[in-house]
MARMARMI-696975 format. One line per 5 residues: number of its first residue (from 1); their letters; for each residue y, x, z of C-alpha. Coordinates in steps of 0.5 Angstrom, whole numbers, plus 2048, in hexadecimal, padded with zeros to 3 digits. Each point is the difference from the previous one (the first is absolute). Layout:
N
NUM	A	Y:X:Z | ...
This chain:
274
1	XXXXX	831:7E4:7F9 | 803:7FF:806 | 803:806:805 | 7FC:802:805 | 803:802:807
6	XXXXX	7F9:804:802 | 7FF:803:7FA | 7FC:807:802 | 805:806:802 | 7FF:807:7FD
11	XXXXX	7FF:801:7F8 | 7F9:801:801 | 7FF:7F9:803 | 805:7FC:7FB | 7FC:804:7FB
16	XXXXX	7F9:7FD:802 | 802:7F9:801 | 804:801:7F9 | 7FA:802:7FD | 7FC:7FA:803
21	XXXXX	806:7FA:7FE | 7FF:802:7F9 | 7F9:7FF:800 | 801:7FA:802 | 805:7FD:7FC
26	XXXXX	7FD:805:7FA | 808:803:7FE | 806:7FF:804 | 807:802:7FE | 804:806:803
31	XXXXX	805:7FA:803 | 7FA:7FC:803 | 7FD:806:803 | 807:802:804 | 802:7F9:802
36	XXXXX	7F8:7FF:803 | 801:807:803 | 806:800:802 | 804:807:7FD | 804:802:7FA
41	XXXXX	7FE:800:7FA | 801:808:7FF | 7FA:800:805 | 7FC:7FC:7FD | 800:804:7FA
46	XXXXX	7FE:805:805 | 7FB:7FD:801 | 7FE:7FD:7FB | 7FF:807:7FB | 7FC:804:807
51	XXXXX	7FC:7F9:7FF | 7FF:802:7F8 | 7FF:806:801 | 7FA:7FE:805 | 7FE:7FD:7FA
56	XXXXX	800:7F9:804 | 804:7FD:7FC | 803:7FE:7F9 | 808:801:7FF | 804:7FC:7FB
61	XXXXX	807:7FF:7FF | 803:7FC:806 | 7F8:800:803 | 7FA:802:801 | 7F8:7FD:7FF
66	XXXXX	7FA:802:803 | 7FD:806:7FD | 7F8:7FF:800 | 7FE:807:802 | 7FB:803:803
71	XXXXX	805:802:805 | 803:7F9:801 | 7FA:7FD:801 | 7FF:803:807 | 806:7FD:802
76	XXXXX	7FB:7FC:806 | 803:7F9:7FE | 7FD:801:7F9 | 7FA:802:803 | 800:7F9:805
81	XXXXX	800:7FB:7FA | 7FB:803:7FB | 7F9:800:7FF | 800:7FB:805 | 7FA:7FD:800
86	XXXXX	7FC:805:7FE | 801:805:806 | 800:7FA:805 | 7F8:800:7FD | 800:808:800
91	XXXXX	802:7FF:807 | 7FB:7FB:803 | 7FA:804:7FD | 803:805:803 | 800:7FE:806
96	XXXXX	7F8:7FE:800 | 801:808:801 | 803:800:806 | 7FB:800:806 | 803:7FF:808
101	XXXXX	801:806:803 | 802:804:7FA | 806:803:7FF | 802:7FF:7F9 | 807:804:7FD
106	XXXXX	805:7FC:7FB | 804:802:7FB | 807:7FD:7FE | 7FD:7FC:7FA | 802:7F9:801
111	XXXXX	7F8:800:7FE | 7FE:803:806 | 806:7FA:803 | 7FB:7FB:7FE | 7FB:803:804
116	XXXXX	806:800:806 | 800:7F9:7FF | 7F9:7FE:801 | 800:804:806 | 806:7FC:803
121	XXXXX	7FA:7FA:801 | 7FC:805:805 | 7FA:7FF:7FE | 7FE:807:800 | 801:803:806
126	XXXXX	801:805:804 | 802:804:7FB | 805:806:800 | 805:7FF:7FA | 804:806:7FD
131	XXXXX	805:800:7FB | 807:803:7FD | 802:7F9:7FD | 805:7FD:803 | 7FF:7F8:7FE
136	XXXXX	7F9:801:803 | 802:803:806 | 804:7FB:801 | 7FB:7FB:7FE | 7FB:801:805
141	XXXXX	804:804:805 | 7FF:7FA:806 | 7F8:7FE:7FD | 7FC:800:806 | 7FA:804:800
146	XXXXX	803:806:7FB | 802:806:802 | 806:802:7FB | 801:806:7FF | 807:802:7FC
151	XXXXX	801:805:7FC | 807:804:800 | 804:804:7FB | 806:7FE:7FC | 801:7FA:7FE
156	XXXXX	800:7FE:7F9 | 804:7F9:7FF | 7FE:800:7F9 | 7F9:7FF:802 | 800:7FE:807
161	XXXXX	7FC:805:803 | 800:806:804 | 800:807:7FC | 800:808:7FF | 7FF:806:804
166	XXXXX	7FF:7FD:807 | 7FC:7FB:7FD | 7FC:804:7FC | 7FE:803:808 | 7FF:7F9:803
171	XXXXX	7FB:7FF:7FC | 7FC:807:800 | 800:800:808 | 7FB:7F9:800 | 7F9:7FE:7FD
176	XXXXX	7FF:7FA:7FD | 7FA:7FB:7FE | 803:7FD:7FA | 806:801:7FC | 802:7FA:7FC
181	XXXXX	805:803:7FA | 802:7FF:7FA | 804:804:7FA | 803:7FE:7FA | 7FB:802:7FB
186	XXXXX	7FA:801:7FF | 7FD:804:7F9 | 7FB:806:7FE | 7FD:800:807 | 805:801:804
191	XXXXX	806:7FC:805 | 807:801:7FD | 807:7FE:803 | 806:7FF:7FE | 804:805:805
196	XXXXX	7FF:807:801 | 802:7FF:808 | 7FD:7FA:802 | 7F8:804:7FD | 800:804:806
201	XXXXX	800:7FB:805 | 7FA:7FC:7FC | 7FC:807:800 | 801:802:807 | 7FD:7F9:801
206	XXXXX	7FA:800:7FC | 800:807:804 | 800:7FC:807 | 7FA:7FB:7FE | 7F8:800:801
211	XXXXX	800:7FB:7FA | 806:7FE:7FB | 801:7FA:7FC | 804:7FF:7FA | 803:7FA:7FF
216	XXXXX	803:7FF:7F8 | 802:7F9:7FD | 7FD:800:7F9 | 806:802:7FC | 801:807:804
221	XXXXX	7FA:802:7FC | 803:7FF:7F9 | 807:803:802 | 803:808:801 | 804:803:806
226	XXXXX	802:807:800 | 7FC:804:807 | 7FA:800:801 | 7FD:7FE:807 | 7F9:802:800
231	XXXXX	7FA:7FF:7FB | 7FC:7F9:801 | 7FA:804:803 | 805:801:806 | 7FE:7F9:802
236	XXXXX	7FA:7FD:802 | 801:7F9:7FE | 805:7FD:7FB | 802:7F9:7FF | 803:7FC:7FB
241	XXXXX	802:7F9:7FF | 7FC:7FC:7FA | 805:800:7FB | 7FE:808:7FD | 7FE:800:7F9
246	XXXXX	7F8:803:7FF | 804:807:7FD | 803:801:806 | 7FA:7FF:804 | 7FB:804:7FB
251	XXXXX	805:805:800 | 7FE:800:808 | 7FA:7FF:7FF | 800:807:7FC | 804:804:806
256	XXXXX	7FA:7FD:804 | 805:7FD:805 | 7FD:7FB:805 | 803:7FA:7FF | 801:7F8:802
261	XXXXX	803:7F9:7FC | 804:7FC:804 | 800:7F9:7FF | 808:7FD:7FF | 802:7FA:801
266	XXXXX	806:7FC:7FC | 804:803:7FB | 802:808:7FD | 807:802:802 | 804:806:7FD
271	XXXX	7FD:806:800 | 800:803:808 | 801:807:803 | 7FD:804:805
């Protein structure tokens, strides 16, 4: 790796770029990572053991790997590449959901950034758009016909969105159509999520809705997450893309969880996060 004379400042910062160089490239030795950022290899170290304590990463002598946690997994550049296909068509299904006039909430779910996406084409307008999210914040920012509405708080680089206490008040001040959301997992009946602070900006914003959607790639619905976010009746519709297996969907089916398939186009990629 080659030294990097615009490397973030502050350990915070370095961290995070740190974390995302490393699940690009897989592993990285101390040394490479010094070079890149810039700083000693005593600072790396620093960073590197407050990076595994995070559980964000794997050290071994002289290195360190990714950790495929589900920690790690909420890094949003993990996020961006996974599941591709499948939330592009989650996502246009959704969209079908969205009427001119609406003023529709979306999480910080790259899911949700697909409908972000679809939204940039303009074809549904006037709309009001809220969110905490800061790549669909900056994705529709100068789409004409959307009132965009953002969400402040403190900003997470991990998951490139606006969090916390101030958040969490944002939210509750407003009442929206739709919120489009998604979490981590889904099983026995309920929404699960990863980590403890992100649960409650998700629950003041399913709170803030006249309608929730849930948007779940077909592989949450066979994995586990710590926290749970709210049961599966908290939301009037759930969509999933074609890739869920029949037991997970008569599981469903059993918990009386309204439900819809969404057609995929083109192939599987690695298992996605919310």
């Amino acid at each position: 790796m080659s030294s990097t004379r615009n490397a973030p400042q502050g350990p915070a910062a370095r961290q995070a770029a740190m974390a995302e160089q490393v699940l690009a490239d897989g592993s990285a030795t101390a040394a490479e990572l010094a070079a890149r950022f810039g700083v000693s290899l005593m600072t790396i170290h620093r960073d590197l053991d407050e990076l595994e304590r995070q559980g964000i990463v794997r050290k071994f002598r002289g290195g360190v790997t990714a950790q495929p946690s589900g920690v790690f997994e909420s890094n949003v550049q993990y996020r961006l590449k996974a599941m591709r296909a499948q939330k592009a068509a989650i996502a246009e299904h959704a969209l079908g959901l969205v009427e001119p006039g609406m003023a529709i909430m979306l999480d910080d779910s790259t899911t949700a950034l697909e409908m972000a996406r679809r939204l940039r084409l303009g074809e549904v307008t006037p709309l009001t758009v809220v969110t905490n999210f800061l790549e669909a914040l900056n994705l529709i920012a100068d789409q004409r016909g959307i009132h965009l509405m953002a969400l402040g708080g403190d900003y997470d680089p991990l998951h490139s969105s606006f969090l916390g206490v101030s958040c969490v008040e944002a939210v509750q001040s407003l009442r929206v159509d739709v919120c489009f959301a998604s979490t981590s997992a889904v099983h026995g009946g309920y929404a699960y999520h990863q980590e403890q602070h992100i649960v409650s900006v998700k629950r003041a914003m399913l709170d803030s809705a006249a309608r929730n959607v849930l948007l779940i790639d077909h592989t949450k619905l066979t994995r586990a997450a710590l926290h749970r976010v709210a049961p599966l009746s908290r939301f009037d519709l759930l969509l999933v893309d074609d890739g869920a297996p029949p037991d997970a969907l008569r599981d469903l089916d059993e918990h009386k969880v309204r439900y819809e398939v969404c057609v995929t186009r083109g192939g599987n990629d690695p298992a996605g996060t919310a």
